[in-house]
VEXDREN-2710 file (C-alpha; in Angstrom, 1 decimal):
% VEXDREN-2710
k/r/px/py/pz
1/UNK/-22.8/2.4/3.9
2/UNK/-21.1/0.1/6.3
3/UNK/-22.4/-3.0/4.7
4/UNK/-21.1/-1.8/1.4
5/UNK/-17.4/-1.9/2.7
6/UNK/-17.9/-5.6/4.1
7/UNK/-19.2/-6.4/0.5
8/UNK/-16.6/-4.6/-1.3
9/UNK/-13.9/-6.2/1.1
10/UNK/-15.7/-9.6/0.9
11/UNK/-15.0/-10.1/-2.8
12/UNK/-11.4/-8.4/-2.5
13/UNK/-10.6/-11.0/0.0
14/UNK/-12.1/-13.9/-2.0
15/UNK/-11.2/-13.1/-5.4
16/UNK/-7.8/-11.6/-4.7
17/UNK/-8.7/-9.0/-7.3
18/UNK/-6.6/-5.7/-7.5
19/UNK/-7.8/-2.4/-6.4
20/UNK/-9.0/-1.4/-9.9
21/UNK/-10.5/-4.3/-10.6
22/UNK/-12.4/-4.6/-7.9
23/UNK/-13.2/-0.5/-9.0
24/UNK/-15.0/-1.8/-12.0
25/UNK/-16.6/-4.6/-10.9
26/UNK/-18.4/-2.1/-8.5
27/UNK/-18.9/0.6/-10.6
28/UNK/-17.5/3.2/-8.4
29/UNK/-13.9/4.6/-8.6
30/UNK/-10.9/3.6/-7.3
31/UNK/-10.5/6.6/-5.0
32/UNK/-13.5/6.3/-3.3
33/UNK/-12.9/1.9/-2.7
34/UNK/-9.8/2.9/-1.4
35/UNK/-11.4/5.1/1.2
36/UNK/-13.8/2.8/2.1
37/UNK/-10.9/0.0/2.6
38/UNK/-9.6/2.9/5.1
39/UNK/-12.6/3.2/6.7
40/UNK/-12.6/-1.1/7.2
41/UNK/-10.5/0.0/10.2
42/UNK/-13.3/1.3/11.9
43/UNK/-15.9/-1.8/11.1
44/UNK/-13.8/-4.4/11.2
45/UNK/-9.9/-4.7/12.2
46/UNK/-9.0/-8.2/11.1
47/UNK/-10.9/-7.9/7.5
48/UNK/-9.0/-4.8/7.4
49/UNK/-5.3/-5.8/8.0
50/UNK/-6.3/-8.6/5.6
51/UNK/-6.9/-5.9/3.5
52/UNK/-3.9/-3.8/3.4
53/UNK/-1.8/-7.0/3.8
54/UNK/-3.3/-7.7/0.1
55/UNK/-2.5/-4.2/-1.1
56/UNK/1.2/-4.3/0.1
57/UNK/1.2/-7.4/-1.7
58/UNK/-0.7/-6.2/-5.0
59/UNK/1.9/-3.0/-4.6
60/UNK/5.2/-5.3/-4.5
61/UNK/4.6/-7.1/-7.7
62/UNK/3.1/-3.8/-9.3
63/UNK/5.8/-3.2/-11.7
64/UNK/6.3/-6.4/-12.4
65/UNK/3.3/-6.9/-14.1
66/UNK/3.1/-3.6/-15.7
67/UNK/6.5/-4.5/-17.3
68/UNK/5.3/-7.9/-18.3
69/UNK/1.7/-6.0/-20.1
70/UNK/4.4/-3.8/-21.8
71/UNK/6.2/-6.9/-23.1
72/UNK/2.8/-8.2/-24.5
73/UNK/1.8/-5.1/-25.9
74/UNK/4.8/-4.9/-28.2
75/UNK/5.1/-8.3/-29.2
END
């Protein structure tokens, strides 16, 4: 289990991929890589502020780009 989350963070951290995507790539849901992003804490503390540094970051720019796929969309 514990060398799933160090995976799953891994390619977060290198591909800079959102929670979802990362989700899919995975094949599990976004619940349960969410949960094991909590559980980093306990594995590893730096790979897990990298983490939620990432996700504050993915969050901040969140409606941003769902404004900008609207846009698209409706073009």
């Amino acid at each position: 289990m514990g060398n799933n989350i160090l995976i799953e963070a891994d390619y977060i951290l290198i591909t800079n991929v959102t929670i979802r995507r990362a989700a899919e790539y995975f094949g599990i849901s976004k619940s349960v890589l969410h949960r094991h992003m909590k559980n980093l804490k306990y594995i590893d503390y730096n790979r897990y502020l990298k983490i939620k540094k990432l996700f504050l970051e993915h969050n901040k720019v969140r409606h941003i780009n769902g404004g900008m796929a609207t846009k698209k969309k409706y073009l």
